[in-house]
N, C-alpha and C positions, 0 to 999 in steps of 0.2 A: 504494500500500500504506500503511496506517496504521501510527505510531506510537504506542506508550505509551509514553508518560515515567512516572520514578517507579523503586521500588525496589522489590525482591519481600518485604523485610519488613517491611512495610505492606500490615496488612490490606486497605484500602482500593483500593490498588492491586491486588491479588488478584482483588478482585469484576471489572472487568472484564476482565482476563487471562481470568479462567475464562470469563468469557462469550464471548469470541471461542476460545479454545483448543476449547468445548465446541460453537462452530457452524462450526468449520471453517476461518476467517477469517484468512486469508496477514497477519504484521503483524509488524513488526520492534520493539527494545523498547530504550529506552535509557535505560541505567541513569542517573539523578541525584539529587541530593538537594534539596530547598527554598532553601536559603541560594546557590545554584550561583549565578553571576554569568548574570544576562538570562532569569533563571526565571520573569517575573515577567510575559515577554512571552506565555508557555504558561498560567501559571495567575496573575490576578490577585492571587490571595488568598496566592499562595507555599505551594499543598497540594498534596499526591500522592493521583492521578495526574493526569495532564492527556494528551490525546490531540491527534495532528494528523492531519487527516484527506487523504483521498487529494487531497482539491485544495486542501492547505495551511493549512486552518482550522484553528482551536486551539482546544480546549474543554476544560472540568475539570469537577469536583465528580464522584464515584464516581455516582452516582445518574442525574444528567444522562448521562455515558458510557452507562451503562447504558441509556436511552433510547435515543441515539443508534445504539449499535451493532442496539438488536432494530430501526430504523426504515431504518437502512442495511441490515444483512444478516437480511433476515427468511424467509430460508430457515434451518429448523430452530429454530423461534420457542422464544423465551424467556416469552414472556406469552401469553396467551390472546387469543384475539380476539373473543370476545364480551365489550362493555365491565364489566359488571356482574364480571366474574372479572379482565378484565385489571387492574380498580384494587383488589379483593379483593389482588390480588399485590403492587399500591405499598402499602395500607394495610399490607400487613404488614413491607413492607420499612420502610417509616417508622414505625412504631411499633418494629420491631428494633431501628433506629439511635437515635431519639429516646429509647428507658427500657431499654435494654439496652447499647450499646457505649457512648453519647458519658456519662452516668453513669461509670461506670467510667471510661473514660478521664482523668476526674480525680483517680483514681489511680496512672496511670500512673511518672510521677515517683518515686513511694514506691517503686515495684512494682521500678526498676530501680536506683535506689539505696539499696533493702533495707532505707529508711526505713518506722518506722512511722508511720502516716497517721494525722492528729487525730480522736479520737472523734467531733465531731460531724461531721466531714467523712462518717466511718464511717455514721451515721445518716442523712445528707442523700444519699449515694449509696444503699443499701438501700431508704428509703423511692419513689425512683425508681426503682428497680430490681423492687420487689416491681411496681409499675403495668407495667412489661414481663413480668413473668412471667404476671399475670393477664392480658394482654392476647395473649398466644402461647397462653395455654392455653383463651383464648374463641374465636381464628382458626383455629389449627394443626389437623390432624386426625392428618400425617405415617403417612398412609396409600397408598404409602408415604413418600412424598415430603409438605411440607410442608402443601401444601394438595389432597392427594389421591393422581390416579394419574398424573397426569403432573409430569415434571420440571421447575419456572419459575426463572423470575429470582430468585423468593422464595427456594429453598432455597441459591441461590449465595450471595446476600446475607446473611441469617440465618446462614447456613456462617463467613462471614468477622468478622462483626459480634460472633462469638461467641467469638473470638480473643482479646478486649481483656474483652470481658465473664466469661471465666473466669479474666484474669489479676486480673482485677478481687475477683471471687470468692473466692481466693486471699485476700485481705485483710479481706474484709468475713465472709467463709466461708458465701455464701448457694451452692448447690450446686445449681446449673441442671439437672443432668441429672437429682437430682433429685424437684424440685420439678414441671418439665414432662414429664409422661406421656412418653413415645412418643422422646424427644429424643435418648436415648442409644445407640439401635438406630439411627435416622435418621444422626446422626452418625457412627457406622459404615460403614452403607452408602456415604453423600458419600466418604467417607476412601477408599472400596477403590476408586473408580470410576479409571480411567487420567491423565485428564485431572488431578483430585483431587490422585494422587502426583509430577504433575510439579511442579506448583505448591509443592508443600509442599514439593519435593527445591530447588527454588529459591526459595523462604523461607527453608533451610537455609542454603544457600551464602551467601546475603547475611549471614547473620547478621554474621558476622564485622566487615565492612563495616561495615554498619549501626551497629552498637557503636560501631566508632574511627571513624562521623562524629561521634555523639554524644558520644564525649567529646571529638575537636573543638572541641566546640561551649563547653565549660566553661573 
């Protein structure tokens, strides 16, 4: 049975949660944070999440996971399998993460100690951030789902990515839903699905947690 390391609030961690919650996939979860002593044997880089698989290999970076679990449990597939659509799905997840969360994420900081953020920081996240909305709003169709009728990776990833990008939002006041079409009904839907509220009920619970590692940390 696989493990996911990591904590439920971090987005990051979330994306493959949802992917094995939503195929079905027996996996046990332990809760850690980066700085933990011998984290470092799970994920090089000391990021959330990092996964160990059933015959005790370690692997990290959300994206990578995300490979991994559609090529281990590809019952009730996450990607497409005609090539031409299944990298249609990375393009958009990498373009999500690339001008939509990791942007933003450089606000972070501000966002949790209620600092205001340097103007031109304001500007250098917006101007990368407008390149993620025109690039959702050239892929997306979120008919109903991101890139159509069937459910992918895509709408997991976009779902979580979008976490950090509306805290982000918050500060800079560009307003994703909207800006892109279709994004706020989509959004809904994700939210009511069962799988959706477990994850989110345990992003709750950690909050608490999560907090008093960070301030920890200071």
């Amino acid at each position: 049975m696989p493990t996911l390391h990591g904590f439920s609030y971090s987005n990051y961690y979330n994306i493959p949660k949802h992917a094995l919650l939503h195929k079905g996939v027996s996996f046990t979860e332990n809760l850690v944070y980066p700085s933990a002593a011998g984290y470092s044997k799970l994920s090089p880089a000391l990021k959330v999440p990092s996964l160990t698989t059933d015959d005790g290999q370690h692997l990290s970076e959300a994206a990578v996971l995300c490979e991994y679990i559609e090529d281990a449990y590809p019952e009730k597939p996450l990607l497409p399998a005609d090539p031409v659509a299944r990298n249609k799905n990375r393009q958009l997840m990498h373009m999500a993460e690339l001008y939509l969360e990791l942007p933003n994420r450089r606000l972070i900081g501000y966002s949790f100690s209620n600092q205001p953020a340097p103007e031109q920081l304001i500007k250098e996240v917006t101007a990368v951030v407008d390149r993620g909305i025109n690039s959702i709003n050239a892929l997306a169709t979120f008919d109903p789902w991101v890139l159509g009728s069937e459910f992918t990776m895509a709408d997991i990833y976009l779902y979580y990515v979008l976490t950090v990008a509306e805290m982000g939002g918050q500060m800079t006041g560009v307003d994703l839903n909207e800006r892109i079409p279709g994004l706020k009904a989509w959004r809904i839907a994700f939210a009511a699905d069962a799988v959706s509220q477990r994850v989110a009920a345990d992003t709750e619970a950690n909050r608490e947690g999560f907090f008093g590692y960070i301030k920890s940390l200071s």
